[in-house]
NUNURO-494057 format. One record per residue (C-alpha): residue in three letters; x, y, z. Coordinates in steps of 0.001 Angstrom, whole numbers, padded with zeros to 6 digits. Example, Ala and Ser with C-alpha at 12.3 -4.5 7.8 and 13.67 -1.06 7.14 Angstrom:
<nodes>
NODE   residuo         x         y         z
NODE       ALA    012300   -004500    007800
NODE       SER    013670   -001060    007140
</nodes>
This chain:
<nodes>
NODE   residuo         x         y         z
NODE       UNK    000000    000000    000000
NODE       UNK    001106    003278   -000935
NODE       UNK    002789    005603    002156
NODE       UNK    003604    009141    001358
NODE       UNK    002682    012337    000568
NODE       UNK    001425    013077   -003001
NODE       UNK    001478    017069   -004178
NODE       UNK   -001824    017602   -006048
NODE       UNK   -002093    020097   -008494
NODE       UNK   -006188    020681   -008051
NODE       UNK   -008245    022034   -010869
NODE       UNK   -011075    023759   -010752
NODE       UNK   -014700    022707   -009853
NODE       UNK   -013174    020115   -007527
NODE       UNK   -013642    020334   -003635
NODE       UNK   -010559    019106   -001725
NODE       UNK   -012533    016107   -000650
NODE       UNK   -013588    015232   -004477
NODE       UNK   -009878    014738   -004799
NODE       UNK   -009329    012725   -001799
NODE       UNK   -011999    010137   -002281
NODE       UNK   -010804    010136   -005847
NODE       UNK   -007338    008716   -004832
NODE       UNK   -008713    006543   -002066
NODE       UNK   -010385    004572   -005192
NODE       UNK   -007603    004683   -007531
NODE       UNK   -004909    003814   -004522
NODE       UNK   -007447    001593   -002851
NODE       UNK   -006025    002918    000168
NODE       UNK   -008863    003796    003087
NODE       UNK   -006759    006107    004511
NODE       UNK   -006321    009172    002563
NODE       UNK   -006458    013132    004242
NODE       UNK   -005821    016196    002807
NODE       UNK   -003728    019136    004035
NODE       UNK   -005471    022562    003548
NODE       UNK   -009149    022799    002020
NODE       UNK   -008520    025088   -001215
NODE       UNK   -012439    026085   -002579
NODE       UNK   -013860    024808   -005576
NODE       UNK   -013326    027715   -008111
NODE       UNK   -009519    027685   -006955
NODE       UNK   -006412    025352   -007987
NODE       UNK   -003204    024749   -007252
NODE       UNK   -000746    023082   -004358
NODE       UNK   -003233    020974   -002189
NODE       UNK   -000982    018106   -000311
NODE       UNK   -002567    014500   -000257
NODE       UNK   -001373    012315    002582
NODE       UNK   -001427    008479    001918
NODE       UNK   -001515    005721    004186
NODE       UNK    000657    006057    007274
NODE       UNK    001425    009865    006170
NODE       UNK   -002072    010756    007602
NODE       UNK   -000652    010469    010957
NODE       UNK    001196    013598    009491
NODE       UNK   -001547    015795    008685
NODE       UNK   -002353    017355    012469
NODE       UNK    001419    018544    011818
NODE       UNK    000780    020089    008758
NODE       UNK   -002403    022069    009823
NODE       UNK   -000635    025291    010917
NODE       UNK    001369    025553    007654
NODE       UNK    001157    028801    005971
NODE       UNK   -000084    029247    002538
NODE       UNK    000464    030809   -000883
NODE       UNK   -001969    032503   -002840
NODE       UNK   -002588    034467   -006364
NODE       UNK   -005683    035784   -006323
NODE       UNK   -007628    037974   -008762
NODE       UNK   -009564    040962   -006969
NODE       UNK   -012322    041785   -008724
NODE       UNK   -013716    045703   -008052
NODE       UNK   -017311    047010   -008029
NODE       UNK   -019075    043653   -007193
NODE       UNK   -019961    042338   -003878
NODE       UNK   -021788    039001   -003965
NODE       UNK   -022917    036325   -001067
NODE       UNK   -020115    033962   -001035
NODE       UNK   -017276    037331   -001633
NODE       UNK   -016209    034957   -005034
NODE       UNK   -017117    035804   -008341
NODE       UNK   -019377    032280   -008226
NODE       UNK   -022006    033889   -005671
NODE       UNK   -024924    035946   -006419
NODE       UNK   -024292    039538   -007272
NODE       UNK   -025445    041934   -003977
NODE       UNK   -024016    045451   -005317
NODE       UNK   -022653    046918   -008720
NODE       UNK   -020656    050196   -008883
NODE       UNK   -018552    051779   -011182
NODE       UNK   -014916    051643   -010685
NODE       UNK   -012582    054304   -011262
NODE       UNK   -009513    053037   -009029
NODE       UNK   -006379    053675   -009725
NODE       UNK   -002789    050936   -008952
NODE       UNK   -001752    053885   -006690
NODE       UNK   -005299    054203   -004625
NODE       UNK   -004777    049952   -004389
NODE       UNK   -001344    050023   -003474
NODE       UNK   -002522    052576   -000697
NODE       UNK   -004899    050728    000978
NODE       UNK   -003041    047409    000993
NODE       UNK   -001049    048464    004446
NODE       UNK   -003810    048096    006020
NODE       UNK   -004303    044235    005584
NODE       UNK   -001243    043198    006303
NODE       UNK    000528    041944    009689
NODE       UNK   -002241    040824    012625
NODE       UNK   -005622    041731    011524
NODE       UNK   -009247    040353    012111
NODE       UNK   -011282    038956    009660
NODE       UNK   -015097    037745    009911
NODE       UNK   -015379    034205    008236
NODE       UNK   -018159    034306    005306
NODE       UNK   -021439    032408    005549
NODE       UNK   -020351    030570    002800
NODE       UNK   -017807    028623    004661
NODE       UNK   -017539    025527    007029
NODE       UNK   -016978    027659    010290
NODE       UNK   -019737    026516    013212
NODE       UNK   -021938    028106    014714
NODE       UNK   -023480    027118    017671
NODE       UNK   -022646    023184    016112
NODE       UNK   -024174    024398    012087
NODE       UNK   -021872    025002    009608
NODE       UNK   -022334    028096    008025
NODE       UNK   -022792    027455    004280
NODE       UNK   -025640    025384    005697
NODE       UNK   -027258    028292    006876
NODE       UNK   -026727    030460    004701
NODE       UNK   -028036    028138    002070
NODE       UNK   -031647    028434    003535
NODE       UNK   -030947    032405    003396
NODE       UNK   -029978    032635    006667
NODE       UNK   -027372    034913    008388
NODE       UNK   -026119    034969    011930
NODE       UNK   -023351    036555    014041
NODE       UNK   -020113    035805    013569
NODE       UNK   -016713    036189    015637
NODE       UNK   -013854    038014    014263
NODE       UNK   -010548    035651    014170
NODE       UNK   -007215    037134    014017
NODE       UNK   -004910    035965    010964
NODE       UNK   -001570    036898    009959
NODE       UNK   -001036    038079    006342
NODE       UNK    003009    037858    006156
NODE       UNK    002899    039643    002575
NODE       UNK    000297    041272    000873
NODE       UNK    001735    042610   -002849
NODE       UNK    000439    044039   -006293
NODE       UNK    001082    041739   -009284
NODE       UNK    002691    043479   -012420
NODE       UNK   -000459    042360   -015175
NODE       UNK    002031    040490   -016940
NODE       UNK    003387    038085   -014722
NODE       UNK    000219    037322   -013429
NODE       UNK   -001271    033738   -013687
NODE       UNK   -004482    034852   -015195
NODE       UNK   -005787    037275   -017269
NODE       UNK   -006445    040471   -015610
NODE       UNK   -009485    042741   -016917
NODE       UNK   -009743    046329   -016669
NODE       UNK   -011509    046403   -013231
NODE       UNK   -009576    043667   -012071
NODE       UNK   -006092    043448   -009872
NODE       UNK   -003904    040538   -009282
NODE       UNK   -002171    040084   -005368
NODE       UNK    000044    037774   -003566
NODE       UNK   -000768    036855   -000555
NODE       UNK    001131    035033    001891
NODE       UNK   -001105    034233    005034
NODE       UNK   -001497    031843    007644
NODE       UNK   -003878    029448    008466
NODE       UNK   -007526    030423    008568
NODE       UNK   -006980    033413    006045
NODE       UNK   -010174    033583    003597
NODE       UNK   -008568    035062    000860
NODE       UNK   -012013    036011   -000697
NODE       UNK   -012827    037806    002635
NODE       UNK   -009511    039578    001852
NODE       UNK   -010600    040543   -001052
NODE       UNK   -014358    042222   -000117
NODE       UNK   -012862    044087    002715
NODE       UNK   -010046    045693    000304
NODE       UNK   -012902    046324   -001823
NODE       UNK   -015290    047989    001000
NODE       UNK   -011879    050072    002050
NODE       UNK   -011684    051479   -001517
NODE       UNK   -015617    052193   -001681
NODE       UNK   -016064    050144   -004254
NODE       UNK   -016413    046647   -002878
NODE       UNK   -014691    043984   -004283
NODE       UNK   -015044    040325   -004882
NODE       UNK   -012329    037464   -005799
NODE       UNK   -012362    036284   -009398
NODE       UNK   -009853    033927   -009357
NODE       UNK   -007087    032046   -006606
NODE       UNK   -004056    029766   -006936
NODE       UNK   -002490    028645   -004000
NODE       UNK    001068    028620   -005496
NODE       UNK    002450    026990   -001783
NODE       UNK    001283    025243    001225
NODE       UNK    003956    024882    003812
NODE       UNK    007370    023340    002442
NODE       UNK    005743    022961   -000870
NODE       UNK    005320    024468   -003770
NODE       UNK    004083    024047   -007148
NODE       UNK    006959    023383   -009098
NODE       UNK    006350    019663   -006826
NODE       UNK    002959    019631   -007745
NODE       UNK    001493    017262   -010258
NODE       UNK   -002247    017991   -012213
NODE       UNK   -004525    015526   -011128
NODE       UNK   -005177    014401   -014635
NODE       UNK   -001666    012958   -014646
NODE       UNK   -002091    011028   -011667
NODE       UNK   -004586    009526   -012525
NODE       UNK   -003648    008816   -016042
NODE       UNK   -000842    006495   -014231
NODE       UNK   -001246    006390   -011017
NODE       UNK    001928    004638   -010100
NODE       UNK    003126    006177   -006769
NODE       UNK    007267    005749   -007675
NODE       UNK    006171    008838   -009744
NODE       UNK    004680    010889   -007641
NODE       UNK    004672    009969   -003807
NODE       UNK    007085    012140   -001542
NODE       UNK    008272    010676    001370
NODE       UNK    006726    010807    004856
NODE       UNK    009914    012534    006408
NODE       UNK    009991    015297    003648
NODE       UNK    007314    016888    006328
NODE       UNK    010042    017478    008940
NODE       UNK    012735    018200    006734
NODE       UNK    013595    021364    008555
NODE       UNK    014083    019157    011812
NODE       UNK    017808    017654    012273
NODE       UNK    018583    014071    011537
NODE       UNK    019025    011412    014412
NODE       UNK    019780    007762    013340
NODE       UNK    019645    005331    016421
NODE       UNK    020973    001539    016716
NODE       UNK    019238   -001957    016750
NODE       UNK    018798   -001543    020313
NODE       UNK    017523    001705    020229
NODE       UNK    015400    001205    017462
NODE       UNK    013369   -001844    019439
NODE       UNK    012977    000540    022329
NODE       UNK    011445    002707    020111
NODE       UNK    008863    000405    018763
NODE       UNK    008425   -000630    022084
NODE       UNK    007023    002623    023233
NODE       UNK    010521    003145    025338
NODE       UNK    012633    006366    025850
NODE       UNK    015854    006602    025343
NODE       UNK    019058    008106    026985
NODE       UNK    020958    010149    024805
NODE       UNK    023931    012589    026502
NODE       UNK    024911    014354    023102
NODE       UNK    021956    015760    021382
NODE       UNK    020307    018976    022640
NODE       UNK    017017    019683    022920
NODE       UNK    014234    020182    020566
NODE       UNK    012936    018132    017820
NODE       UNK    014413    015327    015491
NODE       UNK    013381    013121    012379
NODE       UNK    014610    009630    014143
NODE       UNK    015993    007096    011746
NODE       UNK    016755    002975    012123
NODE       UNK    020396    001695    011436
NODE       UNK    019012    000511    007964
NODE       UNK    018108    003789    007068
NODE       UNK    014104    003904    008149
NODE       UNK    011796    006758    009227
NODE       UNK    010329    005798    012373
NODE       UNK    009581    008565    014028
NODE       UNK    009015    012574    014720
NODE       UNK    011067    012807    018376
NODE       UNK    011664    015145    020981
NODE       UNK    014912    015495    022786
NODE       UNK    014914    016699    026746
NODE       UNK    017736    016984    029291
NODE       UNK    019129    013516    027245
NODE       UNK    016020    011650    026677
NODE       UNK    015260    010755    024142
NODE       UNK    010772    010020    023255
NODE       UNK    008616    009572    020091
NODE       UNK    006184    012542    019210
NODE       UNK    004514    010621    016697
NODE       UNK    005687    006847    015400
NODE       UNK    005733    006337    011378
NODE       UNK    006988    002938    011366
NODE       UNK    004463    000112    010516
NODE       UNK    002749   -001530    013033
</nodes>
């Protein structure tokens, strides 16, 4: 059975869990998560953990993310995405330097309100559900970090850009709705705004020169091609290989002493050159965060 951690490039009109029950069938594998729910209009980087990599995926759920997005001016709809029914038209007359003047504003800590078009909860509902049957209800701000918020040149873009349209990076962290981005930049300029199009060009340590369309996974499916390794996760985490003896005291559950390494975090290896396991080093002992070794 496949074990790893397959780089999806996701095309449009495909929900993140389309593509995961989509491999489950084609690697007949039960176990298949997904690291980062990317919308249905959007494409790009969406990581598909296999097998014993899903053990992985709570680690991978902070991971920052990568986006080029198209903001569309003068249109606010329902779901803040060019897909949703149109609320308000104006005219736009916005120039790159009024754009490139608001965007301070949006970047560093800020707060946004989730959509009703999203799976947030409330009060145990998710909110598309709700807002489905035309219903709207209170909801909390939550803080998010945008790390980078830039102006594309129209040229390098990913997409064509229209007259009314603009095209941003944005590097965020987790939680950011980029569409909610979007509307409020559009509400700050007077205009409102809407997002036509997203990419997410990188989700944590990867990127989408690693990513593969889904069309040529499936086309032949063979996981030599395509399957990173579990480990490539904690790749930023020093490398600790451990003996025989240290190896069955890791399977067993057991600790171990170690004098030399300091403390923090390790990707622990068997004398034969096996991932077991994510560790943690403190005051010489040595104990397993997570295992990755079959059981």
């Amino acid at each position: 059975m496949p074990n790893g951690i397959l780089i999806v490039d996701k095309p449009a009109g495909w929900t993140s869990q389309d593509v995961a029950a989509k491999l489950r069938g084609v690697y007949h594998e039960k176990r298949v998560g997904h690291g980062g729910t990317l919308d249905p209009m959007a494409t790009g980087v969406l990581p598909i953990f296999l097998g014993r990599a899903t053990r992985a995926v709570p680690f991978f759920e902070h991971a920052d993310k990568v986006y080029e997005a198209v903001l569309q001016l003068g249109l606010v709809t329902d779901t803040q995405d060019s897909t949703g029914r149109v609320l308000e038209e104006h005219p736009v007359d916005i120039t790159q330097d009024q754009l490139e003047a608001v965007l301070p504003r949006f970047r560093g800590e800020i707060r946004q309100i989730p959509p009703m078009y999203s799976a947030v909860k409330v009060n145990g509902q998710k909110l598309y559900a709700l807002a489905r049957k035309g219903q709207e209800v209170e909801r909390e701000p939550r803080e998010v970090h945008i790390f980078e918020l830039t102006l594309l040149d129209r040229d390098n873009a990913q997409f064509s850009i229209l007259n009314s349209q603009f095209a941003l990076r944005v590097h965020c962290s987790k939680g950011t709705y980029v569409r909610t981005l979007c509307h409020d930049i559009g509400a700050a300029l007077g205009c409102g705004g809407c997002m036509a199009a997203l990419r997410r060009t990188r989700a944590g340590r990867y990127g989408i020169r690693q990513a593969h369309p889904l069309d040529e996974i499936l086309a032949d499916p063979d996981p030599e091609r395509f399957l990173l390794p579990i480990d490539s996760l904690f790749a930023d985490r020093p490398r600790c290989t451990i003996n025989e003896a240290g190896e069955k005291k890791l399977r067993n559950g057991a600790s171990l002493r170690t004098g030399k390494l300091a403390d923090g975090e390790y990707r622990v290896y068997g004398p034969g050159g096996d991932f077991l396991a994510l560790c943690a080093v403190s005051r010489g002992e040595l104990s397993t965060i997570k295992s990755f070794f079959e059981v």
